[in-house]
N, C-alpha and C positions, 0 to 999 in steps of 0.2 A: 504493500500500500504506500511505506515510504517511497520511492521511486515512480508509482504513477503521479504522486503530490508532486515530486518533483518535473517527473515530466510537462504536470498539469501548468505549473507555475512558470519554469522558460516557457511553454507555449503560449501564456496569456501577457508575459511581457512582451514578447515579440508582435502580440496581438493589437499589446496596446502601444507601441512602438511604429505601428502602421498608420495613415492618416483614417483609411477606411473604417477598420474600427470606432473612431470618434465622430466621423462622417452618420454612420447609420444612426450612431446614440441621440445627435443630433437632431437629424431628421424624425426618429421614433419621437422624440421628445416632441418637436415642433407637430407632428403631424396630431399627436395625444392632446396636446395645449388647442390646438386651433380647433379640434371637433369638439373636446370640452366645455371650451368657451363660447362655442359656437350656441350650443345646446341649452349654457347656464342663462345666455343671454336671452335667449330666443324665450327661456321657463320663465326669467324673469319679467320680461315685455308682458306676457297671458296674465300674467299673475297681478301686475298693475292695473292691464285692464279686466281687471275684478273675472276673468276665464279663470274656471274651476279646473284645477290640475293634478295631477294623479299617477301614484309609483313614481318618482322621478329617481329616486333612483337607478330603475329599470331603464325610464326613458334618458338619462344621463349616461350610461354605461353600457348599454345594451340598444337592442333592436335594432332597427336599422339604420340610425343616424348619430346612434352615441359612440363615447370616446373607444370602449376595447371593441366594438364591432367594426371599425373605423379603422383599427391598426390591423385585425385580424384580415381585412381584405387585401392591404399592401404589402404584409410580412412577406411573403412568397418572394417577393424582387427583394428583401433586402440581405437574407440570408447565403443564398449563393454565393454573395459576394465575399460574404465572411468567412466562409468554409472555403473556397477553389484554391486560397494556398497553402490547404493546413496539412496533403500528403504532395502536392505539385511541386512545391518549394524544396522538399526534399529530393524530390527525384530533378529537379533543374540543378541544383548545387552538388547535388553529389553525397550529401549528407547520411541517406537513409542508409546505407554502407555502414556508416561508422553506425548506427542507430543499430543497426542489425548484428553487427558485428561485439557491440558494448554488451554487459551483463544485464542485460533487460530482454524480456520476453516480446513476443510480436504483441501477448494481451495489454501486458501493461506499457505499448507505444501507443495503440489503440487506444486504449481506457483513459491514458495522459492524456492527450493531446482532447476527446472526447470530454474528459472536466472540466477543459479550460474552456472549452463551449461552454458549460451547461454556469460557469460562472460568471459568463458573458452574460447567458441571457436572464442568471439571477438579476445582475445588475442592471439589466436592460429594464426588466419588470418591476425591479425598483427604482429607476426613473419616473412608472409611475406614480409613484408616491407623494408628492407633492398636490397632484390632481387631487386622490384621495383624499387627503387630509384637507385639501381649500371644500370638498364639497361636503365632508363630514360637518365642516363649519358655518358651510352655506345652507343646506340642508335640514331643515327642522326634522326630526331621528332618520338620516341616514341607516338604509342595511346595509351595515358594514359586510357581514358576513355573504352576502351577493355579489359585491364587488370585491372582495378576497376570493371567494372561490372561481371568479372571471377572470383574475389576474394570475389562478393557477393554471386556466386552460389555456390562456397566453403563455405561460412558462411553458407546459408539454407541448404546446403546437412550435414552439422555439426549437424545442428539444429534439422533436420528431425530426422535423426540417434539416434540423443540424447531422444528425446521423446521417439522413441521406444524403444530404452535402460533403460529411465526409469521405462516405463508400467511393463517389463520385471522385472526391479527391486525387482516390487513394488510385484511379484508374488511367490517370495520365497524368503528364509532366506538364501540360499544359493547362493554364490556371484559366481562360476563357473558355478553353473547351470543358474544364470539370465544373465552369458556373452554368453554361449553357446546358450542358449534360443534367444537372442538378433542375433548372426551370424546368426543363423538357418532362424529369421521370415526375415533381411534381404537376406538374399539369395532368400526366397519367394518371395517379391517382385521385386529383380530382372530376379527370371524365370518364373514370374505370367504369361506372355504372350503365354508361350507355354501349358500353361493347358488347352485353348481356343481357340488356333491358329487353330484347326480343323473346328470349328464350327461358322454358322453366330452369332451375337448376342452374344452372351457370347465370344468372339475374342475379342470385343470393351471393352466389360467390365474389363477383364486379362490384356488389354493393358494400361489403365489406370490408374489399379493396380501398374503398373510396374514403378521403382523409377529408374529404368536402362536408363542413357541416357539423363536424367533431367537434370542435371548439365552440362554437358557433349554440352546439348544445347547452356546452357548461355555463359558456358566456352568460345564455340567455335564464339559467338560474336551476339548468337539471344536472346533477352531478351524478354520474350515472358508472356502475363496473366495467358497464361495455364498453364506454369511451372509454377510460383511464387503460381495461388490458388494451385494447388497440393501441394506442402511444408505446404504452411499455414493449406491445409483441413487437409492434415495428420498429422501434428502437432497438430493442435488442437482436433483431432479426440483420438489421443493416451493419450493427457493433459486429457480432460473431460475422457474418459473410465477409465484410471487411479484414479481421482475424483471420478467416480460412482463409480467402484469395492470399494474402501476405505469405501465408505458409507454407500452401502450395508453390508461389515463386520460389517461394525459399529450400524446398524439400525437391522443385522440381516434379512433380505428382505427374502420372499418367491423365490424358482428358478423361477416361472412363471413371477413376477414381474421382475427379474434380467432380464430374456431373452427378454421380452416388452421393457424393455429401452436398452438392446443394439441393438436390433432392429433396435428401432429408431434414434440411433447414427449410425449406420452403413445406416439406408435410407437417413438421413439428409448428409452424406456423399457423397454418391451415386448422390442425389440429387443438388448437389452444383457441384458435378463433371463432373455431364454431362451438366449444364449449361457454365461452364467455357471452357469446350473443344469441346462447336459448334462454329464452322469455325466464324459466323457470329458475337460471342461476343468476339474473342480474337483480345489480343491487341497486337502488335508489334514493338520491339523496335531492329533496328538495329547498335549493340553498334560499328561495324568497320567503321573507319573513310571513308572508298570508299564504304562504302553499300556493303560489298561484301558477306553479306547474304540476297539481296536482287536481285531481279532480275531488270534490267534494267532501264532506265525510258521510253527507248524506248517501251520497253517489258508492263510495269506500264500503259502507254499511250494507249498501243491495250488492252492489259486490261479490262481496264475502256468501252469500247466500249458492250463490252457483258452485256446486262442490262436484259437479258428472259435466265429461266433454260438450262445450258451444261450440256451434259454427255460426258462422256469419257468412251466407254465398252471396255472392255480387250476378242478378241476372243482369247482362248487357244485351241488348238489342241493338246491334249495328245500326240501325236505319234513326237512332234516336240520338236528339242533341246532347244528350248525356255520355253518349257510347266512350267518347275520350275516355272520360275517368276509369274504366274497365280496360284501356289498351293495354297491351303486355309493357311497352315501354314506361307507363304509368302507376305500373302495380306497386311498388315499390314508394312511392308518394303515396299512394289511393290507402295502402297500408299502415305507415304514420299518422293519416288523419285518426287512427284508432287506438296509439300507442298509450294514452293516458288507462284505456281500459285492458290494453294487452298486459300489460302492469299489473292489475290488482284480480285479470281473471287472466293468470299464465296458457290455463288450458284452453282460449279462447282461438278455436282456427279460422283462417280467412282462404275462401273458396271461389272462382270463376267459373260463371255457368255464360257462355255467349251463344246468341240465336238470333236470328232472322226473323219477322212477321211485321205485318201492318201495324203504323200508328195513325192515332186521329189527323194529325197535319200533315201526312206524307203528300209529297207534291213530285209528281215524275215530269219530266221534261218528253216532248212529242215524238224523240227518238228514243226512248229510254223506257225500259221492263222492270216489273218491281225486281224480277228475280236479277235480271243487270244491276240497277241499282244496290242491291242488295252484295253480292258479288263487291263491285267498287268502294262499298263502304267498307266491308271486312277489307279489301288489300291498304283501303287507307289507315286501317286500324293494326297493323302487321298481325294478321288472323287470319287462319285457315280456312276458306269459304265450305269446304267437305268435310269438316270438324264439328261446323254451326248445327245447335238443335233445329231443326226444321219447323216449320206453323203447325204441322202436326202432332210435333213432337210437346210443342206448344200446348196444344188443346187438351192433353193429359194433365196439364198443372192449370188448374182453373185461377189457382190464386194470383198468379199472374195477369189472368185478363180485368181482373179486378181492380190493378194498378194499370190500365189503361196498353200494359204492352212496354211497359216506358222500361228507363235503367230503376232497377228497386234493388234492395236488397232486404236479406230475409233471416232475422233470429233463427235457429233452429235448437230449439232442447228439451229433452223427455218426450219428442213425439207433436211438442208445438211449435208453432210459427207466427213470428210479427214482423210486420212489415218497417225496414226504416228505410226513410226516401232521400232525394235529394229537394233542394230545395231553389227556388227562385229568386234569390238575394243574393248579395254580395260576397256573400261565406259555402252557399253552396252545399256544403259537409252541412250534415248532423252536429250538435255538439251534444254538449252532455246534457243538457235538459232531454232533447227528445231519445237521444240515445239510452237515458235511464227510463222514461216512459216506456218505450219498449220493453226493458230488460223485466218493468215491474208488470209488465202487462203479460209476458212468458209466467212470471210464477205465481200472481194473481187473478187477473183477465184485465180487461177494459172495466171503465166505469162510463156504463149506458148512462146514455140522456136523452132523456125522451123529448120529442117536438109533435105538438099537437097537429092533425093533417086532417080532422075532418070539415070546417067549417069554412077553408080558402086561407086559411092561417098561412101566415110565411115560412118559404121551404126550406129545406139548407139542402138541394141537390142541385139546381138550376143555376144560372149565376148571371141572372140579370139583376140590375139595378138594386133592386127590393129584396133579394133572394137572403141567406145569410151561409151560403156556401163557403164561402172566405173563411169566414169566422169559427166555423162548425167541423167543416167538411171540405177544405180545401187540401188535396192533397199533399200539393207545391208550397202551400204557405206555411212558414217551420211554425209560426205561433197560432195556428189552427189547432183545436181544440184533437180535431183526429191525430194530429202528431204529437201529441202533449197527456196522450193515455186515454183520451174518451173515446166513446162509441157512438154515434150519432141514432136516437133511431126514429124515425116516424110514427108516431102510432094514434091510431084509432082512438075514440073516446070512450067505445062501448069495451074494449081491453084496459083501458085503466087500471081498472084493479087489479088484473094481476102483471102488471108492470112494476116491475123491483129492479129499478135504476136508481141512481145519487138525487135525480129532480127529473124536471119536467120543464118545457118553455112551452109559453100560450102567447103567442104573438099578433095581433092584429086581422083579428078575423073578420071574412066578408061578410058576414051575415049571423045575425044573433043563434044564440043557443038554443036551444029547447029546455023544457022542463028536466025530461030526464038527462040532457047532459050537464046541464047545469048540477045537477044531483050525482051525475059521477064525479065529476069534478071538486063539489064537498065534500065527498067522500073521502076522496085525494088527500084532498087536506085535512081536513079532519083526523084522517091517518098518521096524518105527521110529512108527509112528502114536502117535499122541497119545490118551492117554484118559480121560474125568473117569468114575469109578465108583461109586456111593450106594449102599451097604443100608442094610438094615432087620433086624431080627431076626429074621423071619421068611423074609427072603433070604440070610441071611447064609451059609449052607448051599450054598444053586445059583451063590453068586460064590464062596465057598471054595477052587474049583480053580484059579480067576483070582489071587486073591491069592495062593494056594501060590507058583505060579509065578514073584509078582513076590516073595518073601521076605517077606511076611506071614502073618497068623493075625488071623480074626476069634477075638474069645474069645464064650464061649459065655453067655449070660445079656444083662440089660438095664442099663443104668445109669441108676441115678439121684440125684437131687440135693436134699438137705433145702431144703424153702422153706414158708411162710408161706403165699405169695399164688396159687403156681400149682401144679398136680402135678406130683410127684417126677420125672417122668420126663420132664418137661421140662429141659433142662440148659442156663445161661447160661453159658456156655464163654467165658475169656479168651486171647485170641491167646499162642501159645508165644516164648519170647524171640528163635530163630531165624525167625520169621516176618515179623520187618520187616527183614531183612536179606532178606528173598528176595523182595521185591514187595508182601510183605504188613500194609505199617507206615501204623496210624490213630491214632488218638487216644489217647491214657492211660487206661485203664477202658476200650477197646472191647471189645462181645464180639459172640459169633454163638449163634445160637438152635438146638437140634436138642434132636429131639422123639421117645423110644424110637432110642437110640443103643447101639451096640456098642461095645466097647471094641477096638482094634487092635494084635497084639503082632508084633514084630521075630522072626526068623526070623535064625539064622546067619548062613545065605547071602543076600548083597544080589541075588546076580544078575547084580550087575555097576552098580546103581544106587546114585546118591547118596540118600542119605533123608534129608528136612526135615520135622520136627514142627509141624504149623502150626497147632495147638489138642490142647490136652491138660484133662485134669479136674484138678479142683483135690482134695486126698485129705481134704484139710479136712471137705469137706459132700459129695463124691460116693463112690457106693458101687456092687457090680455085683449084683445079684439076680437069681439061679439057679433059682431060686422061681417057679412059674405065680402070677399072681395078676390083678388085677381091678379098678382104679381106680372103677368105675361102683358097686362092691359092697363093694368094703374101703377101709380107709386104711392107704397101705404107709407103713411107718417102718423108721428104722433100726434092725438087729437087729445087735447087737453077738456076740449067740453064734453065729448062722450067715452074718454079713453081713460082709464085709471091704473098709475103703476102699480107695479104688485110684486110684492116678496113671497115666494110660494115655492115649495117643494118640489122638486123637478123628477126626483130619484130618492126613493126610499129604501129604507130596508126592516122589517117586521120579523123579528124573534121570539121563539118562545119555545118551553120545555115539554116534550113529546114524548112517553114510553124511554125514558132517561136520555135521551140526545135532542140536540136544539135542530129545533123545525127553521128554517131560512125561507122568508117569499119576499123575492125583490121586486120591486113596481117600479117601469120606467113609462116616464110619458111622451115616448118616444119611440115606436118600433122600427126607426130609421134608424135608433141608435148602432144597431147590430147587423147594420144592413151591408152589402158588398159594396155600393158607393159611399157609403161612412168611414167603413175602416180601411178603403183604401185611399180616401180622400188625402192629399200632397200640397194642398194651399195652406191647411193651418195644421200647426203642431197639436193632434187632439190627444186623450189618454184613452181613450173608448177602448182599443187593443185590451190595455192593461185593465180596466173596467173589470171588460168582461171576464179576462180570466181568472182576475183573482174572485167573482163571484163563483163562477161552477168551482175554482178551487176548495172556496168554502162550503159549497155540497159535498166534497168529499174528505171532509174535515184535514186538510193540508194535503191528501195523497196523489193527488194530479192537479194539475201540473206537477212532477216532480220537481221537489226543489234544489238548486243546484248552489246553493247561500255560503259565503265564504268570507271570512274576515274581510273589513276593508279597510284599505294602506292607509297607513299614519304617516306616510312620507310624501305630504302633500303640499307644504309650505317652504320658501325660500327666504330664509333669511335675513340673506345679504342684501344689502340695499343697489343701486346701478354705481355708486361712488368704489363702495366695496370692488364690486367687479372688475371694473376699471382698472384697480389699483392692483389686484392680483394678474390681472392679463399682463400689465404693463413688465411685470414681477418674475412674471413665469413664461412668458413671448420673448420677450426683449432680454429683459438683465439673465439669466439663468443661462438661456442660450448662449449669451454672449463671454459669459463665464466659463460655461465646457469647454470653449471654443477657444480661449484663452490658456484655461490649463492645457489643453490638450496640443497649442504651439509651441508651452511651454515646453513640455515633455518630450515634444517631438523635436523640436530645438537644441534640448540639452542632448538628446540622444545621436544627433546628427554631428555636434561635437565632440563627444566620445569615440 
């Protein structure tokens, strides 16, 4: 060991004896300082203009614009440079002789020369040090422990680099061609994965290969076994081949012998690597203080519940805009979207099923056959067209056509299956809300919900204007109730009672009741059933006996609301004070949108029900009009001699204790509130989405929506004022740099006169 120290030590003088060396430090430095400040600035600017901010430490150090993701992308160019004359200088001078010749082994010239790296790039990584500490101070509680463990995947991605800089080294006498050599085999390893992305079995092998994203992992706050053995195996894979090729020269070895031992350096490799990256032996460490690479505890908790082999199979239908995610070149992405649950259910496997068959939009061009088509899109997908299940093969799995033919994919355990989809937003993937829906819907079922269909009541299958298919029953929509664990179902009045679902919706029906439905319907409740109820004004009449019963009164007329930009009888509604105390608490200024509203009045008698106002008019700008009239042909204003403002209940909610659990019946006076042009309405910021869900939530006493609730970050305030800043850029840009820069003439100087 004495002698590799030694060796370690001339190699790091000679290292730092060179201008390059002080060149790279430099520049790491400057490039660290300019993304830093870049960042601290940019948090600071949000933060004055009163913009709510969040994790900064993550966004300071991490993701895609902070300070070590920043160096992690350039590292690659500066490392080469450092290694090309750590064995070339020896073999241009003549040196390696004496080196070979002296009482030192081939391991410990290797292993020397190897620590004087690895103390390089200690100090490299402590350059940044200064950052750390300005942002610990800037920083109202900094996670320390995030940006230590990002600063140690900087060290091994140093380290890894380094080894293969030296192998390279140690390969020729020429210090351009051992850097150029070094960018080249890293480059390989960062596009290994696509040399194998086509194909099974050799995909896994390229992917492992690949050094892309390794750091990248730790950086972003997952400290994982699988990364750390990859650094270690490929470091010490490049240390020994280095060792062998040296001894080989040295011993003069037959090729047959040389190729048997890298052989078996490349199996022992291999070997070590596929042990360390099954699901089942990796360890994980999640370095963010809220776990916020980790999924849930709720999510953790269901989990643990699956103890017999999951699958999860991917159908792809070539002919659908989703097919991408299912390409063979893709699998390997397609499969991380899932890593937070490969994690806490090891035995979870992922499966391709691809097939051919008609979808709703397919569009053939005047020269063009489905089966051509069809054909075309498999070779654009790199997929074998005589591989694809066929539309007949199709019509045996019916659950399939049930998702319209599209890309789905499908739970499978103990014999059940649920369906998780893709979705039509910006994220695409599942996350963990609907992905835990699922999982709780395999070992419990769906929680039905029933929607009233005899009397022209609004549907959730159709999706026009009125419908509430979005909201209910949209497949594509992630926050549809169907992707969130419910079961949508339609039903009849005269089936009522033996309907044993979480509730029931009565929404705006064409035409009043009858005696005896009206009488199913108390029965309903009476029972204890749960019920969300919506009019209109023009139903307000055929629910009037419902509400009698519950201690209300629709009032008679329309409300509406002075504005500027939209019609009156649109009303931006602010949540009632009682409403965040009862499940119902968003933002400051949140409100919900409803569209030809009634106003709702109290009644004596409760019934026996607790009553919570959970949106009310404000008397300020709303008023109620008694008045026929005509938005398409007049403009309604307010009329102060026949019009009277009014503060009224808009949305209720009525409680009360049932055969030991609380009965919930919500009244909106609204049944646009729920409507497919409501909740996808994009002019005003409404909460109607969230409304709704957290009421069916509360039919199912928290259990769907599952919830996905996880600490939120204390490191959301910036301390330092803009002077502050200033004064450390000035500090750490300017004077700092100008000091390395200075010693390191010096140094260079004195050395040049010795």
């Amino acid at each position: 060991m004495r002698k590799i120290i030694k060796i370690a030590r001339l190699e790091l003088s000679v290292l730092f004896y060179s201008p390059i060396a002080w060149i790279i430090l430099v520049v790491l430095f400057l490039q660290a300082g300019l993304a830093y400040f870049d960042m601290l600035y940019s948090q600071e600017t949000q933060q004055q203009l009163e913009r709510p901010l969040t994790v900064l430490t993550r966004v300071m150090f991490a993701g895609e614009k902070g300070m070590l993701s920043s160096i992690i992308e350039y590292l690659y160019l500066y490392i080469p440079l450092l290694t090309m004359g750590v064995f070339s200088r020896e073999y241009t001078s003549g040196s390696i002789k004496l080196l070979q010749s002296s009482p030192v082994t081939t391991t410990q010239i290797v292993l020397g020369k190897y620590l004087s790296i690895v103390v390089y790039a200690l100090i490299a990584v402590l350059m940044m040090s200064p950052f750390v500490l300005s942002a610990y101070f800037s920083i109202d509680q900094m996670d320390l422990t995030f940006v230590l463990c990002g600063l140690l995947g900087i060290f091994l991605l140093i380290c890894t680099y380094s080894a293969v800089g030296l192998f390279m080294s140690s390969l020729t006498s020429y210090q351009i061609v051992a850097a150029i050599s070094t960018l080249a085999f890293l480059a390989f390893l960062n596009y290994a994965p696509l040399l194998g992305a086509k194909y099974d079995g050799l995909r896994e092998i390229t992917n492992w290969l690949s050094i892309s994203g390794r750091a990248e992992e730790i950086v972003n706050g997952l400290l994982t076994s699988r990364e750390i053995a990859y650094f270690i195996l490929v470091i010490v894979f490049f240390l020994s081949i280095t060792i062998l090729r040296m001894v080989q020269l040295r011993e003069g070895s037959s090729v047959l012998k040389r190729i048997g031992q890298y052989a078996a350096l490349i199996a022992v490799l291999f070997l070590f690597g596929f042990i360390s990256a099954n699901p089942k032996y990796i360890a994980y460490y999640d370095t963010t203080r809220i776990n916020d690479r980790t999924i849930s505890p709720n999510g953790i908790s269901l989990a643990k519940r699956f103890t017999e082999p999951i699958e999860l199979v991917s159908y792809v239908n070539v002919l659908d805009q989703n097919a991408a995610y299912g390409d063979p070149v893709n699998r390997i992405a397609d499969m991380s979207s899932f890593d937070f649950y490969f994690r806490e259910i090891p035995q979870l496997k992922m499966e391709y099923i691809a097939y051919y068959d008609s979808i709703p939009y397919l569009r053939l061009d005047s020269n063009e056959t489905f089966l051509s088509k069809a054909e075309k899109a498999a070779d654009a997908l790199n997929l074998n067209f005589k591989k694809l299940l066929t539309p007949q093969d199709i019509k045996k799995m019916p659950f399939i056509a049930k998702e319209s033919k599209m890309f789905v994919r499908f739970f499978e355990y103990n014999g059940k299956r649920e369906a998780l989809r893709m979705y039509d937003d910006m994220f695409r993937y599942p996350r963990e809300g609907e992905i835990s829906a699922a999982l709780l819907r395999l070992l419990e079922g769906p929680a039905k919900l029933g929607i009233l269909s005899s009397n022209g009541e609004r549907n959730a299958i159709d999706f026009s204007e009125k419908a509430y298919s979005f909201a209910l029953n949209g497949k594509s929509t992630r926050s549809s109730m169907i992707n969130q664990g419910f079961e949508i179902l339609p039903i009849k009045i005269d089936s009522l009672a033996q309907f044993q679902g979480v509730g029931i919706i009565i929404a705006d029906p064409a035409k009043p009741y009858s005696k005896e439905e009206l009488a199913a319907i108390f029965q309903y409740i009476d029972a204890g059933g749960n019920v969300f109820l919506l009019t209109d004004p023009a139903s307000s009449a055929f629910l009037q006996p419902i509400v009698n019963k519950l201690g209300l009164k629709f009032m008679d007329g329309t409300l509406m609301q002075e504005s500027e930009d939209f019609d009156p009888d649109l009303l931006r509604i602010k949540f009632a004070p009682d409403a965040s105390k009862n499940g119902f608490d968003f933002y400051d200024g949140a409100i919900s949108v409803m569209k030809g509203a009634v106003g709702i009045q109290f009644d004596q008698n409760n019934n026996g029900f607790e009553r919570t106002v959970l949106m009310e008019t404000d008397p300020k700008d709303t008023w109620n009009k008694t008045e026929k009239y005509d938005l398409a042909l007049e403009k309604v204003l307010f009329n102060p001699i026949s019009d009277k403002r009014v503060k009224v209940p808009t949305a209720v909610r009525l409680k009360r204790k049932t055969n030991a659990n609380d009965q919930l019946i919500y009244v909106f006076a609204d049944a646009d509130y729920m409507s497919n042009s409501e909740v996808t309405r994009f002019n005003i910021n409404s909460m109607n989405f969230n409304v709704i869900s957290r009421i069916f939530k509360s039919f199912t006493n928290g259990k769907f929506p599952v919830s996905g609730k996880k600490e939120k970050a204390t490191d959301v305030i910036i301390k330092a004022d803009r002077k502050s800043i200033n004064f450390q850029r000035l500090l750490l840009l300017i004077v700092a740099p100008i000091s390395i820069a200075i010693i390191a003439a010096v140094i260079l100087r004195r050395r040049k006169r010795k």
